[in-house]
N, C-alpha and C positions, 0 to 999 in steps of 0.2 A: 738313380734318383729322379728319372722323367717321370715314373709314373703318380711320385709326391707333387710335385709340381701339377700335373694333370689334375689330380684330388681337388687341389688348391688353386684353380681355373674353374671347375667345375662349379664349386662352392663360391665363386667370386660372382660367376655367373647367375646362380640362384639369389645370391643375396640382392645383384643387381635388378633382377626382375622384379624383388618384392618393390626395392625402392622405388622403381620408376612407373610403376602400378599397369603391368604390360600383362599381367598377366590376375585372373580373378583370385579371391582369397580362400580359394578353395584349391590353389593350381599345384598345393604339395601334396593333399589325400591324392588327388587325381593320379599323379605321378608317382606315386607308394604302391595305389591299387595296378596302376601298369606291371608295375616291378612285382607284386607278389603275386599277379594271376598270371602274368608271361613272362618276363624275363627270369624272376627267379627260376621257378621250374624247366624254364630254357635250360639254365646252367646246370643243373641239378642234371638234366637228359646229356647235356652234352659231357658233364666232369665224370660221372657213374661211369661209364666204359673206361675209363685211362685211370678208375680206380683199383691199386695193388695191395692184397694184405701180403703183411711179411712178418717173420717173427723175426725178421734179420736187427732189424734198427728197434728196440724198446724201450729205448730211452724218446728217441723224440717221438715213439707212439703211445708211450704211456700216460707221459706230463699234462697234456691238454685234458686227460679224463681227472687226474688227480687231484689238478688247480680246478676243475668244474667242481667236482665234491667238495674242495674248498672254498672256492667261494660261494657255493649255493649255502653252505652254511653260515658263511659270516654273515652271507646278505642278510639272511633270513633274522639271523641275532641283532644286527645293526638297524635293520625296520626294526625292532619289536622295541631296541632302546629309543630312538630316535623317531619314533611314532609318523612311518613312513606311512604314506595311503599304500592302499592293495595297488593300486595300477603304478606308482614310483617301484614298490618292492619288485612286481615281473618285469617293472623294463631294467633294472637292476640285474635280476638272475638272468637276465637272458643276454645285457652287456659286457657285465664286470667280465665272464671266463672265455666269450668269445671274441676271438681278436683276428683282425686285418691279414690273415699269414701267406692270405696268397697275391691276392691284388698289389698290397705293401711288401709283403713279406719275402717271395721271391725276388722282386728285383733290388729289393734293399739286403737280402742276405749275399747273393752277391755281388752286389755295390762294393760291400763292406768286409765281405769274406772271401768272394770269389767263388766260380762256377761248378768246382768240385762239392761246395758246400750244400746247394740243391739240393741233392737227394733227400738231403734230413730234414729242411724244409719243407720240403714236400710228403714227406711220410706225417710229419706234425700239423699238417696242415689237411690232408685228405684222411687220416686214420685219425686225426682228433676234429680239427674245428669243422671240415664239411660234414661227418656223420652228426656231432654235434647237432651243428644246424639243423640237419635236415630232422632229426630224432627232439631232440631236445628242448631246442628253442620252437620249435612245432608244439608240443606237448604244455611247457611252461606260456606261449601264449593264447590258447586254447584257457588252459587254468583261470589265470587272472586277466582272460578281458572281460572289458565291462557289460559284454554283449551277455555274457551268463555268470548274472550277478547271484545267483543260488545255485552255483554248480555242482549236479550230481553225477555219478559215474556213465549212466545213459549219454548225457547231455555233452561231457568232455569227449568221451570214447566219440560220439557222434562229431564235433569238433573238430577232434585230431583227423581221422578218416577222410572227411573231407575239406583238411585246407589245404590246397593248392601244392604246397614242396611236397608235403607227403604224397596227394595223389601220383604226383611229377617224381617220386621213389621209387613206387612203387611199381610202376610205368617203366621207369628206366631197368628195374631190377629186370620184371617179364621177360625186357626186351634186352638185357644185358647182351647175350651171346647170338643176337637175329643182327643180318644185314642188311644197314637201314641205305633207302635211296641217297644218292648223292644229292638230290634238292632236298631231302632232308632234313641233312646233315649240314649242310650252308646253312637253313634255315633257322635249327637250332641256333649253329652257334655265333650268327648275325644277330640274331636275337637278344643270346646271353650275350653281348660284347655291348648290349647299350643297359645293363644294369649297373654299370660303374656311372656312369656319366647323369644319368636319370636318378638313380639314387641319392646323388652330390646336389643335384641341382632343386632337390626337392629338399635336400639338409641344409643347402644356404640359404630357400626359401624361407625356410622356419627359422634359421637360424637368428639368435637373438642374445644377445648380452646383458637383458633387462629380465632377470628371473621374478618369479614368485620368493616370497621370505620360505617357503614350504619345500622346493623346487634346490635352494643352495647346499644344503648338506648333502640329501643324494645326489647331487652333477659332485662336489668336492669326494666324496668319499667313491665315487665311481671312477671319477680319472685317478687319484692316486690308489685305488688299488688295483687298478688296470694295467697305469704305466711304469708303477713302482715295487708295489707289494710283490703282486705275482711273479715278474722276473728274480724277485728275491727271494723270491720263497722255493721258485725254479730251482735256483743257487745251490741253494741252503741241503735242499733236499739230496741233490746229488754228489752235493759235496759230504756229507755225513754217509752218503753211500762208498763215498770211496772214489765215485768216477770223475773223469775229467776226460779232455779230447775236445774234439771237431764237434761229435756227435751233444756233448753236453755244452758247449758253446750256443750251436745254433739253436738246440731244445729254450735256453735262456734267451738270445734272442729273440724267439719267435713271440715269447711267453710277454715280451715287452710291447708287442706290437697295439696300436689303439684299439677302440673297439671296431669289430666287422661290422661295414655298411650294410650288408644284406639281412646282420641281426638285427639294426637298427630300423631298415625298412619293414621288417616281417614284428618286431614292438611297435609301431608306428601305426599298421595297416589293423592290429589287435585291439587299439586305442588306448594302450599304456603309455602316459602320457608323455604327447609326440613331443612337448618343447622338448621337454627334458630329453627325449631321447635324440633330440638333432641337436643341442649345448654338446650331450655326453658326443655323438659321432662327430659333432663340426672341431670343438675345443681339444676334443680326445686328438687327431691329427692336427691342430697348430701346437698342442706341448711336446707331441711327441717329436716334432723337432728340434726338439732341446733332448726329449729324454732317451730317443733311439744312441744317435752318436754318444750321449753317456754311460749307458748301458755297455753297448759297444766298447769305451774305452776303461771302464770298469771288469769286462771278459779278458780284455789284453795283457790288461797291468794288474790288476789286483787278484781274477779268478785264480 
């Protein structure tokens, strides 16, 4: 549970810099742009080599791709009801399926499950949400930033290529099986170790409890189908399948977790808009402290 507490430090701290005006009102872009030209891609260099495909675990390697297709769809239907702007919809598709599973998610799966439980964690977490990321949420914000507001196939393709986690992919892919220097490899992952803290303290910068009237439906329909729907839909799914176990436990855990800081930073740097997406990452981690341990106690007793 330290590293929720830390989240919730970090965020205390950001918020505290806006109030006390220590810092100028540009000090969360600045902070976002750190995070998506260096730290991100830090992480991306340093997680890629300790990445394992397996066909062994398919249940928690399947689910994060499957609740992606599902929510890219609802989103998409729920803007077109609810007459979301283009930049609310991409920070949406890029929130709603991806979630916290490894920063939160390891040390809360074994918090709460215990250290045998990892593995599955971590297959759901590196075979779903970081390819994700890095693939994905690249691709989706590229689409709908505002920066190409007539976007053609040239102009995206030319986008994805050169944003930064991708460059930082494809980089790590090259150099997957080369050995890198020892100052390196500190370097790297000093680097990536200040994208949690940097990212937090640029989402309590923003952070703000005074929406737009335009702004409440998508943060409402973002956190609960983030922290609710999807674990349920986890559920549902593999329970009609037939499975149960360890393996389909943690795949529903994982599927609960808030949304991922690094998606929210890499929405934020796109210019999809940033309140809304520091409400969805700031608000997203103070409910899930109500809805992890229920979720949690709903696997034990009811699954």
């Amino acid at each position: 549970m330290s590293n929720f507490f830390l989240v919730l430090i970090y965020l205390v701290i950001g918020a505290l810099l806006r109030r006390t005006a220590l810092m100028p009102d540009n000090a969360a872009s600045v902070l976002n742009a750190y995070v998506l030209y260096v730290a991100f891609p830090a992480l991306i260099l340093k997680s890629l080599p300790g990445l394992q495909f397996s066909f062994d675990l398919l249940i928690p390697a399947l689910t994060p791709w499957i609740l992606l297709a599902f929510s890219v769809l609802l989103v998409l239907r729920l803007s077109r009801w609810l007459h979301w702007s283009r930049e609310q919809t991409g920070a949406l598709l890029i929130l709603v399926p991806l979630g916290n599973t490894s920063f939160l998610g390891y040390p809360l799966v074994e918090a709460f499950f215990g250290a045998d439980a990892i593995p599955y964690a971590l297959v759901y977490d590196q075979m779903g949400s970081f390819l994700a990321l890095t693939i994905y949420a690249t691709i989706i914000a590229a689409i709908y930033s505002p920066a190409l507001s007539t976007p053609d196939a040239v102009s995206v393709i030319r986008k994805i290529i050169t944003f930064p986690s991708f460059v930082a992919l494809i980089v790590g892919l090259l150099l997957f099986n080369v050995e890198k220097p020892a100052l390196a490899i500190s370097a790297i992952d000093n680097i990536a170790a200040t994208l949690v803290p940097v990212v937090m303290v640029a989402v309590g910068f923003q952070l703000s409890l005074r929406f737009d009237t335009r702004e409440v439906s998508p943060l409402l329909v973002a956190l609960s189908l983030k922290l609710l729907l999807l674990p349920v839909l986890a559920w549902s799914m593999w329970s009609l399948a037939g499975q149960s176990g360890q393996a389909v436990d943690i795949t529903i855990f994982q599927a609960a977790m808030p949304s991922m800081i690094s998606a929210g930073a890499v929405a934020s740097m796109a210019g999809l808009s940033p309140r809304l997406v520091s409400g969805v990452t700031g608000l997203g981690i103070l409910c899930s402290l109500v809805t992890l341990p229920l979720v949690y106690w709903l696997i034990t007793n009811v699954a």
